[in-house]
N, C-alpha and C positions, 0 to 999 in steps of 0.2 A: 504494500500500500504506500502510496508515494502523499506527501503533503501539496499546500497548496505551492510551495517554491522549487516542487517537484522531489524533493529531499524523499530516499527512503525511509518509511517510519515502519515500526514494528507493531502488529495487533496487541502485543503484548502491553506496548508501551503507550498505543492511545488508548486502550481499555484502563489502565493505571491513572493517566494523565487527562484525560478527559470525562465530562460528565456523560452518565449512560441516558441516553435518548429514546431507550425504545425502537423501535425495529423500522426504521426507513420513515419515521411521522414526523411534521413539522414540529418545532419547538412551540409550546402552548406560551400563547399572548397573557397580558395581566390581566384582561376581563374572563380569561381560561380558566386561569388561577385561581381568582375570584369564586367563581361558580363551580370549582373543584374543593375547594374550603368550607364552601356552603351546604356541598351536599355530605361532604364526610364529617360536618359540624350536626346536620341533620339527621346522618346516621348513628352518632352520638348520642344525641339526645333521645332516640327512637331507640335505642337500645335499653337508656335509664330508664324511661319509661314503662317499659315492656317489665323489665327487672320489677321495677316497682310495685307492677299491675300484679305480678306474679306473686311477689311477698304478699300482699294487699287482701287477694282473693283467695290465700293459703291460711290467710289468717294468723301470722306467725310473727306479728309486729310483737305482739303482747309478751311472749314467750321468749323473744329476741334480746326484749328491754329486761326482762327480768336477769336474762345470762350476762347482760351487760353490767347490771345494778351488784352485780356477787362479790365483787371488789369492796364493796360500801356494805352491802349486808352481811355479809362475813363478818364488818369488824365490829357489829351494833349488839350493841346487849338487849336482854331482853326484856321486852314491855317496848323497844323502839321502833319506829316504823318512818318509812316514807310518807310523803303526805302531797295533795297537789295543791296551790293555793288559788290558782286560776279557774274561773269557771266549767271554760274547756280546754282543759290542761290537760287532763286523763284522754282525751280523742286527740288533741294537736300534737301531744307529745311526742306518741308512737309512728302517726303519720311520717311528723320530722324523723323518726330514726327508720324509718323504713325506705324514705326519700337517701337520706345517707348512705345505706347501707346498699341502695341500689347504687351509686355513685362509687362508692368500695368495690363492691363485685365486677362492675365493666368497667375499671380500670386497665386491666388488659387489651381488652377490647378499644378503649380510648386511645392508651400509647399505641397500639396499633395502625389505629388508622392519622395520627398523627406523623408515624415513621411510613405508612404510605406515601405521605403526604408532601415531607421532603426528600425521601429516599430515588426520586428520580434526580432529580441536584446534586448529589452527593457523587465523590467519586468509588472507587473499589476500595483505595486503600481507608476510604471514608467509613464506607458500610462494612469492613472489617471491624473495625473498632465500634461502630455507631450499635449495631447490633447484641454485642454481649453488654455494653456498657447502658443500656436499653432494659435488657430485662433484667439484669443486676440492679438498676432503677429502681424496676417495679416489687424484683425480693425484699429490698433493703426498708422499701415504706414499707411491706407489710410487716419486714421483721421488728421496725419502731413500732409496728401500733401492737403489737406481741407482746414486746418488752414492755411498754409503759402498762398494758392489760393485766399481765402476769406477774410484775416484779415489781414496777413502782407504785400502783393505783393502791394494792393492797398493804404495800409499806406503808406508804402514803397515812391511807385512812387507820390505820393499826397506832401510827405514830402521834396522830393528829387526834386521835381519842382517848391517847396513853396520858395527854399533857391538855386534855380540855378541862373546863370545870365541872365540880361535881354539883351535881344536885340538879343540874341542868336538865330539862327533856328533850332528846337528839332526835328533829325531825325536819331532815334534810327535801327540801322541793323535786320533783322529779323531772322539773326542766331544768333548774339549778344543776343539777346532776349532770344532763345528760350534752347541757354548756360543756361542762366541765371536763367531761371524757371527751368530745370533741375536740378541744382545746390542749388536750394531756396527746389526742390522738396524733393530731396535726403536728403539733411540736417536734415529738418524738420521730414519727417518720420523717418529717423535715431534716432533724438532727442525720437518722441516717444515712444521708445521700450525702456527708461528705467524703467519703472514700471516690465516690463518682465524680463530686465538684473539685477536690482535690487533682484527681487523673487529668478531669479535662483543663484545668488551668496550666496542667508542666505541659500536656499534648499541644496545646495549642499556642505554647510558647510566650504567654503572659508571663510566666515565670520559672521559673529553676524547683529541682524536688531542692537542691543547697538550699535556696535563698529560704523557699519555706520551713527547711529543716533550723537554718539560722534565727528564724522567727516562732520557733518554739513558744519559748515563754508567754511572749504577743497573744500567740492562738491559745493557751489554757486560756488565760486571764477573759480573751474574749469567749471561751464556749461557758464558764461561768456568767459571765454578762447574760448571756443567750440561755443560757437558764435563768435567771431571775427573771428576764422580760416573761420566758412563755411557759413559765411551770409557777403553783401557788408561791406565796410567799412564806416559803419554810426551807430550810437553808437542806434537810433529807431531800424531795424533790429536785430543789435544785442540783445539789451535788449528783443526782443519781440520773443527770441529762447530760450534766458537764463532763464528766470522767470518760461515760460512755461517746461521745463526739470527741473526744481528745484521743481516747485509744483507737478511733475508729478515725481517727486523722491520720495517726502515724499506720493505720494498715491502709490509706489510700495512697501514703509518701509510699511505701515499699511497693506496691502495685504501683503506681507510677512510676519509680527507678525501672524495676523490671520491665514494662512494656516499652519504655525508652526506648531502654541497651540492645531489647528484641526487634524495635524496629530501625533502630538503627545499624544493627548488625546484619537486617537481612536487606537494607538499604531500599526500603518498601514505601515509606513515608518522610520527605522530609518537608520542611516549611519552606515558601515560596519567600522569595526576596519582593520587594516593590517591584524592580524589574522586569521580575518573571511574571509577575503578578497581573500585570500592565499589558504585556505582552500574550498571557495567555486570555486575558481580557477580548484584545486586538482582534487574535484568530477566532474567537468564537464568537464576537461580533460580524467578519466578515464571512463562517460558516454562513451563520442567521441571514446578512443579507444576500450571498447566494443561492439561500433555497427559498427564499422569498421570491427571485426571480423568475 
């Protein structure tokens, strides 16, 4: 295969070096784009829906909230109970966690068709990497909303009833509540994607795994910060967001050394200078306007 300056080029090396186009089709316009966005944002939402409709008519909202609430009722003594204060509190409640929880389950489904969505853009050596670090994504939130479920929620509330007042009668709101695991949810799987945000800042040449390693210190102090902001105000919670995003910093430094050294060694992936940048800009500007012709 020869270029446009007649140069011979290798399949090997425009499949690497260029984006994949799909099979002989014109390059899709921005109103293309547009309406390609809209309908995989449409398929999105038709999917939650459906999810939704499903929990809805199985009647399994009620049942769902109660395995959610075990974290909190586990640590209550007895004579305690939940309570709702809102008129329709006991019907809105469950709706919202049923709504949620269909948003949780087509998560896969979402990153999906989002990785459709740019996955024609991308190059090989792109969608190598784009791919594991995709659904290592989608592990890593659900293994934060695991950990905050399973290990913090129940410390948490164990701790938080160990050092409240006595004589008090502990009767926690059931939207209050369910704020608040939302809130412990989101955090927590947030926290975990930084092994992911870690990777893509060295891949992408923002910065060095050194420079980040050199900024140690910096990164505790701030994943303590980032616990305070998004876990209650008690120094257990927090600590048990901070520790876990700091040890789960240095397993993103080590994964990132590694995929480096391995792409750099099999000489698969390197970063584009301005110049090259510019010029591979150039050619695929003048592809575009000769199949426009």
């Amino acid at each position: 295969m020869t270029d446009k300056s007649g140069n011979n080029v290798s399949d090997d090396t425009l499949s690497d070096d260029t984006p994949e186009e799909g099979s002989g089709e014109e390059p899709m316009g921005f109103i293309g784009h547009l309406l390609e966005l809209r309908d995989r944002v449409m398929r999105s939402v038709l999917v939650i829906i459906v999810i939704f409709i499903v929990i809805i008519a199985a009647d399994k909202q009620n049942e769902i909230y109660h395995l959610l609430s075990m974290p909190l009722t586990n640590s209550m003594e007895e004579g305690d109970s939940m309570i709702a204060t809102g008129v329709i509190t006991v019907f809105l409640t469950p709706i919202k966690l049923a709504f949620i929880l269909s948003i949780f389950a087509a998560f896969p489904y979402l990153v999906y068709q989002a990785w459709a969505f740019i996955a024609p853009g991308l190059y090989r050596h792109e969608k190598k990497l784009a791919v594991p670090l995709i659904v290592s994504s989608a592990i890593l939130f659900y293994a934060g909303i695991l950990f905050a479920y399973l290990i913090v929620m129940p410390n948490v509330f164990t701790f938080m009833r160990a050092i409240g007042i006595d004589g008090v009668n502990y009767a926690p709101d059931i939207t209050l509540y369910l704020d608040f695991s939302l809130k412990m949810f989101f955090a927590f799987g947030i926290a975990f994607e930084v092994p992911i945000a870690t990777i893509l800042l060295v891949l992408s040449g923002i910065t060095t795994a050194q420079s980040l390693a050199e900024k140690r210190p910096y990164i505790i102090v701030g994943a303590f910060v980032f616990g305070m902001l998004l876990t209650p105000p008690d120094p257990l919670s927090q600590a048990m967001l901070a520790i876990p995003v700091w040890l789960l910093f240095e397993v993103g430094l080590l994964c990132s050394r590694v995929i480096k050294k391995k792409t750099s060694d099999e000489g698969d992936w390197q970063a584009l200078s301005d110049d090259d940048m510019e010029s591979e800009l150039d050619r695929i500007e003048s592809q575009e306007d000769n199949s426009t012709k």
